[in-house]
PAMARNU-731646 format. One line per 4 residues: their letters; for each residue x, z negated, y of C-alpha. Coordinates in nm, 2 decimals, padded with zeros to 4 digits, always signed. Each point is the difference from the previous one (the first is absolute). Layout:
// residues N
A) X Z Y; ...
This chain:
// residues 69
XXXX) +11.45 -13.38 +24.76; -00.34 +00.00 -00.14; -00.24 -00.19 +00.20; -00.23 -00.25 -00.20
XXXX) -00.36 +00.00 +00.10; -00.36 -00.12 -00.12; -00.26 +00.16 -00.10; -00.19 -00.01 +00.31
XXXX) +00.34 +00.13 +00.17; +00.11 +00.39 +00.05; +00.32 +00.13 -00.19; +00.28 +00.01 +00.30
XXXX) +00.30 +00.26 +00.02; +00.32 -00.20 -00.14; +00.24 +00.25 +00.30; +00.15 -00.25 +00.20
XXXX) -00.20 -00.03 +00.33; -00.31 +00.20 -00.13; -00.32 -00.18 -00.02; -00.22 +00.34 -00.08
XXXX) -00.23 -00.06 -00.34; +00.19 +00.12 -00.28; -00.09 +00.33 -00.19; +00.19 +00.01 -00.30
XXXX) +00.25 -00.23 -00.24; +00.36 +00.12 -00.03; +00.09 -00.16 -00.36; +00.37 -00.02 -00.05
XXXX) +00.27 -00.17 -00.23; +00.31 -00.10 +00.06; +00.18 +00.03 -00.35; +00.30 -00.25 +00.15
XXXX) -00.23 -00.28 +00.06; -00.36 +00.08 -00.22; -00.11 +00.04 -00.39; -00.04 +00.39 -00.09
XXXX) -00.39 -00.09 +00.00; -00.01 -00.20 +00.36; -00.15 +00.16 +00.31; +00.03 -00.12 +00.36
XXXX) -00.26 +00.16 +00.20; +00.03 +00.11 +00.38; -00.30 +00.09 +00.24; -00.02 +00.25 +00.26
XXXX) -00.17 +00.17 +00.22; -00.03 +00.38 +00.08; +00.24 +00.00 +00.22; +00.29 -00.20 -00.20
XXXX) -00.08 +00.12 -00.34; +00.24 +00.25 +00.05; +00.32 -00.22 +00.14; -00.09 -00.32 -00.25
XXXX) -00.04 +00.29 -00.30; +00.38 +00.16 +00.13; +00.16 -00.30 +00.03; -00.08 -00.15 -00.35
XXXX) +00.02 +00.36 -00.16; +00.38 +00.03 +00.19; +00.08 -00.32 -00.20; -00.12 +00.17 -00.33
XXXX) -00.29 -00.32 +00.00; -00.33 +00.21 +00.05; -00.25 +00.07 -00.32; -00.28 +00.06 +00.18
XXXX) -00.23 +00.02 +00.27; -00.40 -00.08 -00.06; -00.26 +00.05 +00.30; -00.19 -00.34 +00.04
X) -00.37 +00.03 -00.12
């Protein structure tokens, strides 16, 4: 879900349909599918930090949350 950029390009919320700049990075692990050390990393927006953050921590996948610099 994460969207790749540049450098030159702003961080954009992964929530389906959103296109707002992303505030922070939802890091999550799926033990199923991902080494114990692996990360995949989410980006949201005010607005869908909380949903994106529920529905990985439902799953038991969130570690944590960081606020973008």
């Amino acid at each position: 879900m994460t969207t790749p950029t540049t450098p030159d390009e702003t961080l954009i919320c992964s929530a389906r349909g959103c296109r707002a700049p992303a505030a922070y990075q939802l890091r999550w692990h799926n033990p199923r599918l991902h080494a114990p050390d692996r990360r995949k990393t989410w980006l949201a927006c005010p607005e869908h930090r909380g949903s994106l953050g529920d529905f990985l921590d439902a799953r038991g996948f969130l570690r944590e949350v960081v606020p973008l610099p």
